[in-house]
DRENDO-1510 file (C-alpha; in Angstrom, 1 decimal, always signed):
<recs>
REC; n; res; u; v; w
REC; 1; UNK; -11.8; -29.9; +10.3 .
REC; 2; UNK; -8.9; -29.3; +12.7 .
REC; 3; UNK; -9.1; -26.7; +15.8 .
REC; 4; UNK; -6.8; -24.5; +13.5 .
REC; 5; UNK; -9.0; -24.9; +10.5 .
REC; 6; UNK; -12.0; -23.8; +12.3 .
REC; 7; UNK; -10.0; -20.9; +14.3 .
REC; 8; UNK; -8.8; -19.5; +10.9 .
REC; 9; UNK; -12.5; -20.0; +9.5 .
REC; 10; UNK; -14.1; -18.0; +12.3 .
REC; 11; UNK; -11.3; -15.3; +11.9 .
REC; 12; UNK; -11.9; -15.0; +8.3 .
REC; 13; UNK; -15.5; -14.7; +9.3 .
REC; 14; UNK; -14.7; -12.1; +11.7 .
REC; 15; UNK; -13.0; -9.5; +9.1 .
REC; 16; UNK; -15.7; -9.3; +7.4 .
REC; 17; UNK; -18.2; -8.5; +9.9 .
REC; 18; UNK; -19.9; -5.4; +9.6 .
REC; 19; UNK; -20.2; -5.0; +13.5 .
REC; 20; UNK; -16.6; -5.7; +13.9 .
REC; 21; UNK; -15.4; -3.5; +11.2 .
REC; 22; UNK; -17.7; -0.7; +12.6 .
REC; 23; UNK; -16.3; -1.4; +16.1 .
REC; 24; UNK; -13.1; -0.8; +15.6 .
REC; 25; UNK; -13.2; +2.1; +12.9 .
REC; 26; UNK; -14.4; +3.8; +16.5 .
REC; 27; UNK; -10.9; +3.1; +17.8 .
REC; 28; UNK; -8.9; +4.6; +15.2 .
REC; 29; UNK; -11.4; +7.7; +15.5 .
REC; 30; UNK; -10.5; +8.0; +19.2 .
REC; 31; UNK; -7.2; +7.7; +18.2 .
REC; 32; UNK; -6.9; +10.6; +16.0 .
REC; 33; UNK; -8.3; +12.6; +19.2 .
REC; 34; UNK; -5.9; +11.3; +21.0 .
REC; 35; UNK; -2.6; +12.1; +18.8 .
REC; 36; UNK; -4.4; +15.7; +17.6 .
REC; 37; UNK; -4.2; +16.9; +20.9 .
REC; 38; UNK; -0.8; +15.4; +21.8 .
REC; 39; UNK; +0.8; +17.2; +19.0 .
REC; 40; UNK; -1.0; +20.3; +20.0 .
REC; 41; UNK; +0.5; +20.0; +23.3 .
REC; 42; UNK; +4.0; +19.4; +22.1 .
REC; 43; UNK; +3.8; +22.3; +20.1 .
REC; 44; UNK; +2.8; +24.4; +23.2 .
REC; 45; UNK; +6.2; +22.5; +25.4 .
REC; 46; UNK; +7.9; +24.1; +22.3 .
REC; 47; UNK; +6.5; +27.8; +22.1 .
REC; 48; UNK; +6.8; +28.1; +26.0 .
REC; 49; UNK; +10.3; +27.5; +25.7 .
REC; 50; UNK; +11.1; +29.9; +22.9 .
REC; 51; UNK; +8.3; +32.5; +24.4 .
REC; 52; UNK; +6.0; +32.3; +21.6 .
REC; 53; UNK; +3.5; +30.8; +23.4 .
REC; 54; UNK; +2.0; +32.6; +26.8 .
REC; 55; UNK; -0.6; +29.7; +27.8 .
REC; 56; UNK; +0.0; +28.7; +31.1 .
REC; 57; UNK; +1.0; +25.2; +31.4 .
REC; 58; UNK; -0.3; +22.8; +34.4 .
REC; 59; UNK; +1.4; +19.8; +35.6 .
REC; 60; UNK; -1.5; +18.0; +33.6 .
REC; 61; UNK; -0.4; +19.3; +30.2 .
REC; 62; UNK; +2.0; +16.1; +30.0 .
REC; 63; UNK; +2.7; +16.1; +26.0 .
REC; 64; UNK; +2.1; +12.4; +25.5 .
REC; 65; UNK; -1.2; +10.5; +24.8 .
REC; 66; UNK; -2.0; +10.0; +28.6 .
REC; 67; UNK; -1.6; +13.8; +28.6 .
REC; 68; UNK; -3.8; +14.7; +25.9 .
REC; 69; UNK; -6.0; +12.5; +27.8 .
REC; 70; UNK; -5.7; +14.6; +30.9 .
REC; 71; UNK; -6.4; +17.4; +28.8 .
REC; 72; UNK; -9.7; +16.6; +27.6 .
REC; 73; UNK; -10.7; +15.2; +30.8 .
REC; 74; UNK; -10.7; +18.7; +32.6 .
REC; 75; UNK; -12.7; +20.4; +29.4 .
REC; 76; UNK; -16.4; +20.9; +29.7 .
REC; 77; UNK; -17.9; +17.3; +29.8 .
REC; 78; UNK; -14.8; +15.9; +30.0 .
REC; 79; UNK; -16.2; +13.0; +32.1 .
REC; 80; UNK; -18.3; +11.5; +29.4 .
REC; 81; UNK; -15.7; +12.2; +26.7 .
REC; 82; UNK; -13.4; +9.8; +28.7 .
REC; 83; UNK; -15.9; +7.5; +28.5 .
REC; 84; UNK; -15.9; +7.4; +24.7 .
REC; 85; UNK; -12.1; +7.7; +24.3 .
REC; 86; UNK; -12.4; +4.6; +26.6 .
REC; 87; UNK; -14.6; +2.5; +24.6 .
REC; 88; UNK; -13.0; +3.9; +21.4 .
REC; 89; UNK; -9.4; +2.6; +23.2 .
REC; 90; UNK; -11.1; -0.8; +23.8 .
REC; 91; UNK; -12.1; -0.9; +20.2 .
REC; 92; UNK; -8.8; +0.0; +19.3 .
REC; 93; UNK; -7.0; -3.0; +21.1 .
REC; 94; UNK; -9.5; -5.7; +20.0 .
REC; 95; UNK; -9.0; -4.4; +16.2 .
REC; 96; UNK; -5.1; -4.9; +16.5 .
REC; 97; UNK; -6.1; -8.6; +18.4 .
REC; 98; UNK; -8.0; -9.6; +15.7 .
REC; 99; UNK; -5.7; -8.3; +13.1 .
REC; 100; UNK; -2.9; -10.2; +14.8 .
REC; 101; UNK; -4.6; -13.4; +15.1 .
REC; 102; UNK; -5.8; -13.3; +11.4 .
REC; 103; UNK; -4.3; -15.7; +8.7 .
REC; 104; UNK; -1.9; -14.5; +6.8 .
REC; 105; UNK; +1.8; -14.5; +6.2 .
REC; 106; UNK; +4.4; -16.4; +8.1 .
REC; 107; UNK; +7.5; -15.0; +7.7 .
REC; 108; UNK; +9.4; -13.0; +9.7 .
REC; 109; UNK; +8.2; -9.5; +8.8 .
REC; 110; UNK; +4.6; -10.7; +9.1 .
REC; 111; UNK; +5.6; -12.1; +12.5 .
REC; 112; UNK; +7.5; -8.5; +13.9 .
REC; 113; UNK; +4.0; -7.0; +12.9 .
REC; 114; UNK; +2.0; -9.6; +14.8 .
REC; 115; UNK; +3.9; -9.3; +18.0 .
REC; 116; UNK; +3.7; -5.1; +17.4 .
REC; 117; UNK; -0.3; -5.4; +17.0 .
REC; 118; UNK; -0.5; -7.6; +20.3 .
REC; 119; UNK; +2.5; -4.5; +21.7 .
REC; 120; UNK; -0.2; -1.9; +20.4 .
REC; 121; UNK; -3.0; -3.6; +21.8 .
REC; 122; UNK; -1.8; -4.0; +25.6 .
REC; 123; UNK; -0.6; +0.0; +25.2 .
REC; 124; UNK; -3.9; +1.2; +24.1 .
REC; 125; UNK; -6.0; -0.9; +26.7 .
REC; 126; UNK; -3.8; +0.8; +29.2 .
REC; 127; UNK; -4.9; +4.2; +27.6 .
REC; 128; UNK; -8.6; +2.7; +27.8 .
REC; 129; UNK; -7.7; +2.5; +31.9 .
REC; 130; UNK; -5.9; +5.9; +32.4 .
REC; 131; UNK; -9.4; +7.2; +30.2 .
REC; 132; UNK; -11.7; +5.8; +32.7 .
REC; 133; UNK; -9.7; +6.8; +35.5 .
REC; 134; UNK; -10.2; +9.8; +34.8 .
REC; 135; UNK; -13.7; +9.9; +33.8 .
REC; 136; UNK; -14.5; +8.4; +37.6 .
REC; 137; UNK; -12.3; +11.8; +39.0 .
REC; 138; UNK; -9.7; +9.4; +40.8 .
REC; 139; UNK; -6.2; +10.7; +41.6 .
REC; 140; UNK; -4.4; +8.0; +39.3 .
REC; 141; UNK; -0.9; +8.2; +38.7 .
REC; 142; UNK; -0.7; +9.2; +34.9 .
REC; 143; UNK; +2.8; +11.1; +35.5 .
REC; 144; UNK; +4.2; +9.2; +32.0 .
REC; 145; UNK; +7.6; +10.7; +32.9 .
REC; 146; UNK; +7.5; +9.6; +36.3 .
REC; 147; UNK; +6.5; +5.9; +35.4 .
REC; 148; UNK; +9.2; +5.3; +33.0 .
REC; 149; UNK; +11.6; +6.7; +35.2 .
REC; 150; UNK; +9.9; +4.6; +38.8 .
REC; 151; UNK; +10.0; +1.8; +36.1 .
REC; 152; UNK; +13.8; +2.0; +35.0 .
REC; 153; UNK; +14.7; +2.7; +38.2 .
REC; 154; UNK; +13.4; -0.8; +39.8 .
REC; 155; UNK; +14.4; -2.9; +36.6 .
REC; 156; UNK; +18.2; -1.7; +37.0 .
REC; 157; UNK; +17.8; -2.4; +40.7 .
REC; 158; UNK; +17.9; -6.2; +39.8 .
REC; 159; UNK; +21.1; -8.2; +37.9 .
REC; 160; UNK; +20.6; -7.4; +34.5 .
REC; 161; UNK; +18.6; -4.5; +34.5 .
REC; 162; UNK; +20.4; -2.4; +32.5 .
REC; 163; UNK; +20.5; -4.8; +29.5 .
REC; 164; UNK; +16.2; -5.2; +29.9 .
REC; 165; UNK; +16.4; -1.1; +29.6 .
REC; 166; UNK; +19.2; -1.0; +27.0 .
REC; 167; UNK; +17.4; -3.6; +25.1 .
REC; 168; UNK; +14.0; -2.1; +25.3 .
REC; 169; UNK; +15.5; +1.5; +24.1 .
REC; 170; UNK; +17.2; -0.4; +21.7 .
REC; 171; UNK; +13.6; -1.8; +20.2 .
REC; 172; UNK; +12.2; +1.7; +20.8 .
REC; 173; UNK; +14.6; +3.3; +18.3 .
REC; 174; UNK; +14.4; +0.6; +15.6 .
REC; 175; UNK; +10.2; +0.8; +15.9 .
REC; 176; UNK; +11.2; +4.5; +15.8 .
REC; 177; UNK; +13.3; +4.2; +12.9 .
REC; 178; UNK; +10.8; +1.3; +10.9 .
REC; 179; UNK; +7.9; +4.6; +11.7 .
REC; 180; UNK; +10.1; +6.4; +9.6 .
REC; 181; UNK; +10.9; +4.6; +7.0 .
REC; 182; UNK; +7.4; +4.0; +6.7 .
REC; 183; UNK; +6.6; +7.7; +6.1 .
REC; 184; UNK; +9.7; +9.1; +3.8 .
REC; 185; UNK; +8.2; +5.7; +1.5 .
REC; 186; UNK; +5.2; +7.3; +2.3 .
REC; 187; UNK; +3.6; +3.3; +3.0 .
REC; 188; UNK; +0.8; +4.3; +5.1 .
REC; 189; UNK; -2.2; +2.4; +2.9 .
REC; 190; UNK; -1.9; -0.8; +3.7 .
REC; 191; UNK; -4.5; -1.0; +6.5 .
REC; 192; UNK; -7.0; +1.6; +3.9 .
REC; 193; UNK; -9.3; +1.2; +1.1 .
REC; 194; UNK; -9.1; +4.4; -0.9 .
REC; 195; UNK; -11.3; +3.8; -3.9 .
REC; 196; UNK; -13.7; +5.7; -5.5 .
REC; 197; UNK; -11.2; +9.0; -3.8 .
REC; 198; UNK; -10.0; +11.2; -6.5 .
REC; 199; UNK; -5.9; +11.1; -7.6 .
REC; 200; UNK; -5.7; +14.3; -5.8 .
REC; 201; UNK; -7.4; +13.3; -2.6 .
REC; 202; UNK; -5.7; +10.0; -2.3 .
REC; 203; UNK; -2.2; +12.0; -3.0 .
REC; 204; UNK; -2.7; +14.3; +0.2 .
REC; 205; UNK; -4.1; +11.5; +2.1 .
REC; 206; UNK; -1.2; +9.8; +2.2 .
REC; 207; UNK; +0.9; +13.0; +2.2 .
REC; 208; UNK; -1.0; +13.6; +5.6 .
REC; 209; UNK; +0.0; +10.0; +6.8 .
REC; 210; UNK; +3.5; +10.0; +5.6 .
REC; 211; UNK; +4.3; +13.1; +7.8 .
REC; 212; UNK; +2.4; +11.4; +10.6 .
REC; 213; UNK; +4.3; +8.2; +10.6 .
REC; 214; UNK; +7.5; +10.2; +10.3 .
REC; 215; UNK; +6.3; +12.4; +13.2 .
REC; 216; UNK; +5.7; +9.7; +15.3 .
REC; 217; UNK; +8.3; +8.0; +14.9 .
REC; 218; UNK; +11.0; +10.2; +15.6 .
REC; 219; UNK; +9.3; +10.6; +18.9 .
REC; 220; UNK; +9.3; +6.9; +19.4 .
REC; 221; UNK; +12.8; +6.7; +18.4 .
REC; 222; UNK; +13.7; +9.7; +21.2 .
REC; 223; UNK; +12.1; +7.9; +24.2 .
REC; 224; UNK; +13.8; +5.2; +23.1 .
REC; 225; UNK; +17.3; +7.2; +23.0 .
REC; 226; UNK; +16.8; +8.7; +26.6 .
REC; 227; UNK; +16.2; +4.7; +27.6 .
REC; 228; UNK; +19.4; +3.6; +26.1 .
REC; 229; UNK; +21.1; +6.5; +27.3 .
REC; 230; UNK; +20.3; +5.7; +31.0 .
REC; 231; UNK; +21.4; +2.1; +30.7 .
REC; 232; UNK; +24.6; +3.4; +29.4 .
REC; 233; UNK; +24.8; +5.6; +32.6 .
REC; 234; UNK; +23.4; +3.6; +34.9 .
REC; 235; UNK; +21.3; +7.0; +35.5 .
REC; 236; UNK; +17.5; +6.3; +36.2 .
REC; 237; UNK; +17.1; +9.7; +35.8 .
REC; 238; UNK; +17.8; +9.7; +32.4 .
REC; 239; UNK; +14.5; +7.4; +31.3 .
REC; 240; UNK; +11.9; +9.8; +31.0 .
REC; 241; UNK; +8.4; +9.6; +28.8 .
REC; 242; UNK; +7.5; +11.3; +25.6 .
REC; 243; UNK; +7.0; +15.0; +27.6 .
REC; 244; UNK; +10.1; +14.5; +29.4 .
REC; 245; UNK; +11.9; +13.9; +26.5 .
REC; 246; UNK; +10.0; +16.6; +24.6 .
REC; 247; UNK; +10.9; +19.1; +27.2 .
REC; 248; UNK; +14.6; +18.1; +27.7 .
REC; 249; UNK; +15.1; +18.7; +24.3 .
REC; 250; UNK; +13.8; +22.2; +24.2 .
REC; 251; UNK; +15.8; +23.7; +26.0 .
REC; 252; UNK; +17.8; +23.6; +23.2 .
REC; 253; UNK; +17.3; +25.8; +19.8 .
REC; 254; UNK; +18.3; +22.4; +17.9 .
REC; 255; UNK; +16.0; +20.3; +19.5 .
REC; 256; UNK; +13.1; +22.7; +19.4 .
REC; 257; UNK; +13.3; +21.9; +15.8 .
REC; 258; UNK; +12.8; +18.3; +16.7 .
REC; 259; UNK; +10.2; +19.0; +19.1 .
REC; 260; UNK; +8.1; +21.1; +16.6 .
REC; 261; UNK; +8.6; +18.6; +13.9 .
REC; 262; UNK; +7.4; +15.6; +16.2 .
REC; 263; UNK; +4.4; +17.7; +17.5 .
REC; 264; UNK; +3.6; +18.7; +13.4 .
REC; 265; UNK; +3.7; +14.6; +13.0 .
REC; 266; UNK; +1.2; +14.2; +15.5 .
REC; 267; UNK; -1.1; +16.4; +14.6 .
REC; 268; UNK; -0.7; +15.1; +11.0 .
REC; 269; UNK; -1.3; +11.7; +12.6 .
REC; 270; UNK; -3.9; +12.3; +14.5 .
REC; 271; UNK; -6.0; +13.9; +11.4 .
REC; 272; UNK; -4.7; +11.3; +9.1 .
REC; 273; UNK; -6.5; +8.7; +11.6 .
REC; 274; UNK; -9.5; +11.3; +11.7 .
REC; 275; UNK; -9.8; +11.3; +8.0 .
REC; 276; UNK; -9.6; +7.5; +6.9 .
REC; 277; UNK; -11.0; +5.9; +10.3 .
REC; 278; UNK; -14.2; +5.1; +7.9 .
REC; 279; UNK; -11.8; +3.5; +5.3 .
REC; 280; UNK; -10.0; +1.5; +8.0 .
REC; 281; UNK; -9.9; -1.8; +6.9 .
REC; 282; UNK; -8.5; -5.5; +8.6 .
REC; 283; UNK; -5.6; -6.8; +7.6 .
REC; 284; UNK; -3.8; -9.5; +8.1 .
REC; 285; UNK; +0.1; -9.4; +8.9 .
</recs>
């Protein structure tokens, strides 16, 4: 039996290990957490600028994941709840590891998703580090405006900046626009296993998901617009994060629409993961 053979063999094995599976439902769980609280955060951005909402918003209440992160870190026991998030993070990365690794197609499609699972990974074990961070009550830098803007400012510093920042805006807005897709189709099963659920169940299920993925990404897509945008300009100032963008845009009566409609998505997300994390199943590209 070839290296290969026996890498494929031990994959296969993996999949259907109880431990494994168990594992890394965990992740999609802390997931959900993660995204609810995003979207309830964007929804706040939103009222505060229309002056629906009166809660007081901190420097902390960033409406992005490492916000919502923030977030729960200062509430009661927030310590030991960023040590879950964490581990649930970590369990999160390894399942899209081992789903990119497993056999399965070869084709291009199957290779655009391997690459995003490996993408999802590294961005969710970053997530795990901003978690534990703040569970040891360090002062980390987990400004996500600031970084992307520190970030396209020293890339565009060098010869060929700008294209690395157009190009990566430019893959923002067609993951944003694939997240999209994926929700008005409303394809959001392929990673569940929904027998024994009633028609009806399994018809808001992925109801739920659909207006997640749509959610999602059309906030994807707008990071991704605000990158492009300062490449075009050659303005660092014009990279921002998800709050950044989030804020920018509702300023605007227009793009409080947007804002709303992204921070529905999350929520929808985030209880779509909440809902089906013990249906979670691997699957290979």
């Amino acid at each position: 039996m070839s290296i290969t053979d026996a890498l494929q063999k031990s994959l296969t094995q993996l999949r259907q290990h109880p431990g494994l599976i168990k594992f890394g439902r965990l992740g999609w769980f802390a997931k959900g957490v993660v995204y609810t609280v995003a979207g309830v955060l964007a929804l706040v951005v939103t009222g505060k600028a229309a002056g629906w909402s009166q809660v007081e918003q901190t420097p902390t209440a960033e409406a992005s994941p490492t916000g919502a992160l923030r977030t729960i870190a200062q509430a009661t026991g927030g310590a030991l709840l960023m040590w879950l998030l964490a581990v649930g993070m970590i369990a999160y990365s390894a399942w899209r590891v081992v789903s990119a690794l497993l056999p399965g197609g070869t084709d291009l499609m199957a290779w655009v998703k391997r690459i995003g699972y490996l993408v999802s990974a590294v961005i969710y074990v970053t997530f795990a580090i901003t978690a534990i961070s703040l569970a040891r009550a360090t002062e980390a830098d987990t400004d996500g405006n600031a970084k992307v803007t520190s970030m396209s400012a020293d890339v565009m510093a060098h010869t060929g900046g700008r294209i690395v920042i157009g190009l990566a805006g430019a893959i923002a807005i067609g993951a944003g626009i694939y997240r999209m897709a994926k929700g008005v189709k409303v394809d959001v099963t392929d990673e569940l296993d929904l027998s024994g659920l009633s028609s009806q169940h399994r018809l808001w299920t992925k109801r739920l998901g659909a207006i997640g993925e749509f959610g999602r990404g059309l906030g994807i897509a707008l990071i991704g617009f605000f990158l492009l945008r300062a490449a075009i300009t050659y303005d660092r100032t014009e990279a921002t994060g998800l709050d950044g963008a989030l804020r920018r845009l509702s300023t605007h009566t227009w793009g409080q629409v947007i804002v709303v409609a992204i921070g529905l998505g999350f929520v929808a997300y985030g209880a779509f993961c909440l809902a089906t994390f013990t249906r979670r199943r691997l699957q290979a590209p």
